[in-house]
ZADO-1210 file (C-alpha; in nm, 4 decimals, padded with zeros to 6 digits):
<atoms>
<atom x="-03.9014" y="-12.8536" z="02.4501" code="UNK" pos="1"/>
<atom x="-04.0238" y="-12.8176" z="02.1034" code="UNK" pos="2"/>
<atom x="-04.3352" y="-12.6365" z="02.0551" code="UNK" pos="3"/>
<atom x="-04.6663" y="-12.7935" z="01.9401" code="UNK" pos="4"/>
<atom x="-04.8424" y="-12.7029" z="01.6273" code="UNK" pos="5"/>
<atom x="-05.2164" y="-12.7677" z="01.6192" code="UNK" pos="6"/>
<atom x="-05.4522" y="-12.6521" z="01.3353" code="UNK" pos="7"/>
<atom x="-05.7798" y="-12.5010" z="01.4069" code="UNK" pos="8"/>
<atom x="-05.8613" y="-12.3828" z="01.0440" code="UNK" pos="9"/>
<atom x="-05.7808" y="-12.4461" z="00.7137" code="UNK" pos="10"/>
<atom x="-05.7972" y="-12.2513" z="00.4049" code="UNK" pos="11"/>
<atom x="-06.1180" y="-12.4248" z="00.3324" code="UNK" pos="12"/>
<atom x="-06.2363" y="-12.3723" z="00.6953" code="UNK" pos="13"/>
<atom x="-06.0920" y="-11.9709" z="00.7360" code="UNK" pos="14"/>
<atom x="-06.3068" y="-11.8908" z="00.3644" code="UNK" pos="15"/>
<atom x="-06.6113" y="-12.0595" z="00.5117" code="UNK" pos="16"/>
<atom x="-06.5952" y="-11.8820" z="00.8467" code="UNK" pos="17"/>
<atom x="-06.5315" y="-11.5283" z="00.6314" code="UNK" pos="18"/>
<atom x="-06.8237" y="-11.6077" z="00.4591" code="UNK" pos="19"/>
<atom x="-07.0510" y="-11.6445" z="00.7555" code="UNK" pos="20"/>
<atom x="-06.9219" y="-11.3479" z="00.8986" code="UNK" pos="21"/>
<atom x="-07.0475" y="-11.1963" z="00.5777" code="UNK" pos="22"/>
<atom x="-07.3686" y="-11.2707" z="00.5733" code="UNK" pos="23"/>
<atom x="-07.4156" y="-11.2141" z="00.9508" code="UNK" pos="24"/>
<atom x="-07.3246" y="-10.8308" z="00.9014" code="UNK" pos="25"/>
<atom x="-07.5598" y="-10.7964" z="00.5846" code="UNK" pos="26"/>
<atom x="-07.8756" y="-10.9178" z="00.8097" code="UNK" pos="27"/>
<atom x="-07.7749" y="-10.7695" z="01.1221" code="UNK" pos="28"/>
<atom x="-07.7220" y="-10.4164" z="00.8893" code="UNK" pos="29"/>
<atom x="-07.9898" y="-10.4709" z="00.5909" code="UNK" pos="30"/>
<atom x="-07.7239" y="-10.4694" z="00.3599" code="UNK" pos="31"/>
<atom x="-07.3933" y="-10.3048" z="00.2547" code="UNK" pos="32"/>
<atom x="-07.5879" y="-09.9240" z="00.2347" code="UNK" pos="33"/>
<atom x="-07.3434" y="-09.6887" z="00.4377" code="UNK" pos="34"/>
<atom x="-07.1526" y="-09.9615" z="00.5737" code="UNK" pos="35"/>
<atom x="-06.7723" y="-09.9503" z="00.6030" code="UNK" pos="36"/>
<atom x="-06.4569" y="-10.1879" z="00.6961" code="UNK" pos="37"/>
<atom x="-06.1998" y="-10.0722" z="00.8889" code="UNK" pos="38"/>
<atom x="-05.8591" y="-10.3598" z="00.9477" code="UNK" pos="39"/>
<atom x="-05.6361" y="-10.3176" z="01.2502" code="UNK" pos="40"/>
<atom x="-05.3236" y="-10.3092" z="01.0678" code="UNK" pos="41"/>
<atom x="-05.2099" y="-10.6136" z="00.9888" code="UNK" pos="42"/>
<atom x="-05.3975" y="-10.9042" z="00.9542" code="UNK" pos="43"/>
<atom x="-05.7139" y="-10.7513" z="00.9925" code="UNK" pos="44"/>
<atom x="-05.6425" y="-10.5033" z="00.7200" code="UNK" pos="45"/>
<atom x="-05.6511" y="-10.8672" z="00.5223" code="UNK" pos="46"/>
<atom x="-05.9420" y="-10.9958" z="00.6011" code="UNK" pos="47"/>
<atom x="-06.1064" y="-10.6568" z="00.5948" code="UNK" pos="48"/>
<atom x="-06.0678" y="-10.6613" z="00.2068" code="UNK" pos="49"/>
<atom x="-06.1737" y="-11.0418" z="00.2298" code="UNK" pos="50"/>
<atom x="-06.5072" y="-10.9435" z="00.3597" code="UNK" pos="51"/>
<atom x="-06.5174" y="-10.6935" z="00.0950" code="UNK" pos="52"/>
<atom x="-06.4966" y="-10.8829" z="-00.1623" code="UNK" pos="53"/>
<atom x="-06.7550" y="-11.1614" z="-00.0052" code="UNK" pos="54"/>
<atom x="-07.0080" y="-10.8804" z="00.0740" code="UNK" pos="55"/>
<atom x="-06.9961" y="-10.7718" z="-00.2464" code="UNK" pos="56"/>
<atom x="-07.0291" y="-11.1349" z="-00.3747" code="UNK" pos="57"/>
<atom x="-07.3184" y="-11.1912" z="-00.1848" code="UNK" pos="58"/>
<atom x="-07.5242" y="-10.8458" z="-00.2066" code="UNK" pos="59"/>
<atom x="-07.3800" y="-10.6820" z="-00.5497" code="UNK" pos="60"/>
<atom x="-07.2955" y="-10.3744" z="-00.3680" code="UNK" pos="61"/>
<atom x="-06.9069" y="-10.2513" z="-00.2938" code="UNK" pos="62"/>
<atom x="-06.7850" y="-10.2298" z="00.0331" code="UNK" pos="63"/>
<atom x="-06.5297" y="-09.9324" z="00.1329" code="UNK" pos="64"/>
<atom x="-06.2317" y="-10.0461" z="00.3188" code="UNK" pos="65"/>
<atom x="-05.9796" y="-09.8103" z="00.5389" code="UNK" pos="66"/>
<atom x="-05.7208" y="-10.0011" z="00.7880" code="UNK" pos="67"/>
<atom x="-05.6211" y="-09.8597" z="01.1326" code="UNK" pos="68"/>
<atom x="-05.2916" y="-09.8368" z="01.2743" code="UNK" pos="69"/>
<atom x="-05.3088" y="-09.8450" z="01.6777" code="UNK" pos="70"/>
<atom x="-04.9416" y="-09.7955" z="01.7493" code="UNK" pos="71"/>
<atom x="-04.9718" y="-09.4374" z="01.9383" code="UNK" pos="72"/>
<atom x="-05.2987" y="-09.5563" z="02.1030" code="UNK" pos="73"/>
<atom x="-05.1817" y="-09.8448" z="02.2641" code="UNK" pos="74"/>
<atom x="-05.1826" y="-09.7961" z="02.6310" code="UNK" pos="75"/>
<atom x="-04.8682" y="-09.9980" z="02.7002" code="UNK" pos="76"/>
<atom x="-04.6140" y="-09.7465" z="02.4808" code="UNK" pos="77"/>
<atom x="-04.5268" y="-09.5333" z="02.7313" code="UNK" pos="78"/>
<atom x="-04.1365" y="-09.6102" z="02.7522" code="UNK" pos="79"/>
<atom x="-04.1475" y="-09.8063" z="02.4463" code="UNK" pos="80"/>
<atom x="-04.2274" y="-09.5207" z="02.2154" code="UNK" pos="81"/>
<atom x="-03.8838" y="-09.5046" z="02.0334" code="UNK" pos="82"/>
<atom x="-03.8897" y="-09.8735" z="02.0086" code="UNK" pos="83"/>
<atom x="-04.2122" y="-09.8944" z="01.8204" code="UNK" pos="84"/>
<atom x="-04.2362" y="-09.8547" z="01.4243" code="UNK" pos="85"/>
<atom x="-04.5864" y="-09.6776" z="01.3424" code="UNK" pos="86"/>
<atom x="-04.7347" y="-09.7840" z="01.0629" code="UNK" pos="87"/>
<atom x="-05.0120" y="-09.6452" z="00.8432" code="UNK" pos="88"/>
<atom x="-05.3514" y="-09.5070" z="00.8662" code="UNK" pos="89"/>
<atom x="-05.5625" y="-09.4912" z="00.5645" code="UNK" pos="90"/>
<atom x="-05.9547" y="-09.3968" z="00.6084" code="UNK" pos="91"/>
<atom x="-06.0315" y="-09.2643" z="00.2399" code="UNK" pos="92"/>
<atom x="-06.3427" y="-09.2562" z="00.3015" code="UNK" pos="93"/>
<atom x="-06.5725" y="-08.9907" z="00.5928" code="UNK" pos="94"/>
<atom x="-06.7159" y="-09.1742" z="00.8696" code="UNK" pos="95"/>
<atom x="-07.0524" y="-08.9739" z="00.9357" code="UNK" pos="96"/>
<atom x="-07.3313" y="-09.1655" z="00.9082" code="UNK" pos="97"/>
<atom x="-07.1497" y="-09.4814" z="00.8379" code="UNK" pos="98"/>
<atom x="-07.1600" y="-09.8169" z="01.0196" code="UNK" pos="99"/>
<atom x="-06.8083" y="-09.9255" z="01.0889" code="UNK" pos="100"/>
<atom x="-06.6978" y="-10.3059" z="01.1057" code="UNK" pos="101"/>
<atom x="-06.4067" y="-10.3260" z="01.2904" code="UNK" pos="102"/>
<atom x="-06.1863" y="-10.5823" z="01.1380" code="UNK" pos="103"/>
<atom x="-05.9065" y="-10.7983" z="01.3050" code="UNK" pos="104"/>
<atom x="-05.7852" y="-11.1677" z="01.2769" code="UNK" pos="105"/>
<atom x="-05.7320" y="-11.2600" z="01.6667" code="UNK" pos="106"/>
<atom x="-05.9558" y="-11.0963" z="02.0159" code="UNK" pos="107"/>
<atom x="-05.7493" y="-11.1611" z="02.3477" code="UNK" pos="108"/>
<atom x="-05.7231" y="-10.9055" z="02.6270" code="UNK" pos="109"/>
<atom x="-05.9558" y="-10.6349" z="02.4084" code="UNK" pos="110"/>
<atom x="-05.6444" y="-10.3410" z="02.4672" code="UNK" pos="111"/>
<atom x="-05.5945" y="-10.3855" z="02.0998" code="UNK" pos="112"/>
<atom x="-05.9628" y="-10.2959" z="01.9983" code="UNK" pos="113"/>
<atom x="-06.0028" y="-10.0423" z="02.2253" code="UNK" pos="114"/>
<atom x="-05.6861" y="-09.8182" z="02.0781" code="UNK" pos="115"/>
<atom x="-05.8574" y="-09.9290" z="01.7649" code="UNK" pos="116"/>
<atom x="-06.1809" y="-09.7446" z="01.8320" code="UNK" pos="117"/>
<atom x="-06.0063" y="-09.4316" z="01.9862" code="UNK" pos="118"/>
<atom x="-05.8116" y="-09.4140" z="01.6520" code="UNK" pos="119"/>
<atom x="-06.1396" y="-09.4360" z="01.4664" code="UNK" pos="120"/>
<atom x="-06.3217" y="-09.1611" z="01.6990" code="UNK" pos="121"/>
<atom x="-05.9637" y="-08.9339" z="01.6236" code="UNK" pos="122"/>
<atom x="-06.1482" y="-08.9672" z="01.2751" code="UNK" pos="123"/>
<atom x="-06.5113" y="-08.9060" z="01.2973" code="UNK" pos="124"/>
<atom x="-06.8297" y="-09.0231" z="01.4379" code="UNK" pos="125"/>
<atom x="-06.9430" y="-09.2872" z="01.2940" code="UNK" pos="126"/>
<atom x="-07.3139" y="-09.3960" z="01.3349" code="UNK" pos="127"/>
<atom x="-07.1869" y="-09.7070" z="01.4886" code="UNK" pos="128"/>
<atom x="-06.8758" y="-09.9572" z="01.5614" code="UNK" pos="129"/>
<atom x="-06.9407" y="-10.3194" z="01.5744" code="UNK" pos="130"/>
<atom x="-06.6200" y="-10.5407" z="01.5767" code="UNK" pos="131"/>
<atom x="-06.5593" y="-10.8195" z="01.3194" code="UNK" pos="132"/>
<atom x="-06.3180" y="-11.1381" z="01.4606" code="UNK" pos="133"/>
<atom x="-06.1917" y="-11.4228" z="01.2741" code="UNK" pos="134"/>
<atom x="-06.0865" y="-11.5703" z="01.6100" code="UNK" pos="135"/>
<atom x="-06.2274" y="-11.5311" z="01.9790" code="UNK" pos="136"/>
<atom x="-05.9442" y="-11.6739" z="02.2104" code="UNK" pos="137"/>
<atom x="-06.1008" y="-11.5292" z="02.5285" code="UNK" pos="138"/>
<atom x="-05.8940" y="-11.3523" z="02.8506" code="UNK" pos="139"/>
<atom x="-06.1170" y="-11.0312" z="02.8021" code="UNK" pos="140"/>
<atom x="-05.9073" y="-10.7520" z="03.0268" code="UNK" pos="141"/>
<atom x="-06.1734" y="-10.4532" z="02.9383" code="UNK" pos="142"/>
<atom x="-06.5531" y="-10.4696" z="02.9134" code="UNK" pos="143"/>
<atom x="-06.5219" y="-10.5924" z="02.5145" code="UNK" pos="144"/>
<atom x="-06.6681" y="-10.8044" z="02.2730" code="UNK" pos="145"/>
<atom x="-06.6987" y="-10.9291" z="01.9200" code="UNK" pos="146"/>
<atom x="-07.0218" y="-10.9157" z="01.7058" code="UNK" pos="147"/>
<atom x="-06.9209" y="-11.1261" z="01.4403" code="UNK" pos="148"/>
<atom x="-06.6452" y="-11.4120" z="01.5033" code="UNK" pos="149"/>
<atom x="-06.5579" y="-11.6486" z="01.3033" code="UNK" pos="150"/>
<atom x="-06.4536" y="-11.9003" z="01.5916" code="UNK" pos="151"/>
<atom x="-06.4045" y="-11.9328" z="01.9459" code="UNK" pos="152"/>
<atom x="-06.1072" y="-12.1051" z="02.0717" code="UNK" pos="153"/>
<atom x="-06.0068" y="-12.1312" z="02.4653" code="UNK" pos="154"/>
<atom x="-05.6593" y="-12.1145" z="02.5107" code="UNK" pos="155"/>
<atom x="-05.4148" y="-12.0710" z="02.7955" code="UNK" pos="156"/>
<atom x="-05.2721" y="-11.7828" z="02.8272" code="UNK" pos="157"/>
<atom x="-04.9220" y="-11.9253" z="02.7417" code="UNK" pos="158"/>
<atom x="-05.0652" y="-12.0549" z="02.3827" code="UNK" pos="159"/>
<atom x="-05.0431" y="-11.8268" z="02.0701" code="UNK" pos="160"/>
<atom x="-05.3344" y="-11.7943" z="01.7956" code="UNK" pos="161"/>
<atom x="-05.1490" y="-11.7312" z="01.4677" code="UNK" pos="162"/>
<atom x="-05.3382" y="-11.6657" z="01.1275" code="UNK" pos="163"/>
<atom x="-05.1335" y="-11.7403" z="00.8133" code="UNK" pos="164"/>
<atom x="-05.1561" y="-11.5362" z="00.5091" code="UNK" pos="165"/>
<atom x="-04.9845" y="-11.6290" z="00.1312" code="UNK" pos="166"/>
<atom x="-04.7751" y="-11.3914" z="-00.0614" code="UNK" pos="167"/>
<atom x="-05.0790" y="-11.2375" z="-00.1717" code="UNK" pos="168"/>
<atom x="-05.2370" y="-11.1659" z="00.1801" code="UNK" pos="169"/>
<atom x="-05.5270" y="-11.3874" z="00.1505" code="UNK" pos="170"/>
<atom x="-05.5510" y="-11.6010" z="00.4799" code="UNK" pos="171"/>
<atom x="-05.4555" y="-11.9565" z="00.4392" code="UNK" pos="172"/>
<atom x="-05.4702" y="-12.1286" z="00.8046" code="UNK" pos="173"/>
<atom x="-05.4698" y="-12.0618" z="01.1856" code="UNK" pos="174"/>
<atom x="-05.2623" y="-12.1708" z="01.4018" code="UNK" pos="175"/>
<atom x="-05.2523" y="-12.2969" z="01.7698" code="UNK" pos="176"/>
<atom x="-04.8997" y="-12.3016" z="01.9492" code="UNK" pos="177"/>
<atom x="-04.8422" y="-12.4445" z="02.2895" code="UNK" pos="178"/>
</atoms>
């Protein structure tokens, strides 16, 4: 059986929904002052530097970003550890008295965000984590959820929520597959 294809944003719709999410974080925080983006490594390293570039668009003021990878924090390793290629961790940037946006394209079961945040702590305190989604597909597993998403889109637990990027990592579509 072939797989179905449906989808839920465009480029036009994923740059609109970025946006949003941009201007949400600048009135929930008062502006870009000690605020910081953090991507979970991949696609939310992407759209971290997306947000970046809108913030500073929209309020004139840049926007450190940093990207996160969770690989030795997952809780599901254990047994896989050989198997899994660990990828990089770049926070230029201290942590103290910053607010962080946690950055990543898809929230399912939450396991992903929470090695995310223990990764961030295993770098300093910041003031304050709030978690930025492009997509909410439900099936929370732990006790977590977004501040900022871009959409919310019930699936099955069978479907997959893809999000495209072009050669030059800027997000193009997302995808639903059945």
């Amino acid at each position: 059986m072939a797989e179905e294809k449906t989808t839920i944003l465009d480029g036009v719709g994923v740059k609109r929904a970025l946006t949003r999410i941009a201007h949400e974080i600048l009135e929930r925080n008062k502006g870009v002052a000690d605020l910081v983006l953090i991507g979970i490594r991949t696609g939310g390293v992407h759209l971290a530097r997306e947000l970046s570039a809108r913030l500073e668009e929209i309020e004139g003021g840049k926007v450190s970003v940093g990207e996160v990878d969770i690989t030795l924090y997952r809780d599901d390793f254990k047994g896989h550890a050989i198997h899994l290629p660990v990828g990089k961790t770049d926070i230029p940037f201290t942590m103290e008295k910053k607010k962080v946006i946690l950055v990543d394209d898809v929230l399912f079961t939450g396991r992903t965000i929470r090695a995310a945040m223990d990764a961030i702590m295993d770098h300093g305190r910041p003031d304050s984590i709030q978690l930025a989604v492009l997509i909410d597909r439900g099936h929370r597993e732990l006790p977590i959820r977004a501040d900022f998403v871009g959409r919310n889109v019930p699936t099955s637990r069978r479907e997959k929520i893809t999000v495209q990027f072009d050669a030059d990592a800027k997000p193009v579509e997302v995808v639903l597959e059945k």
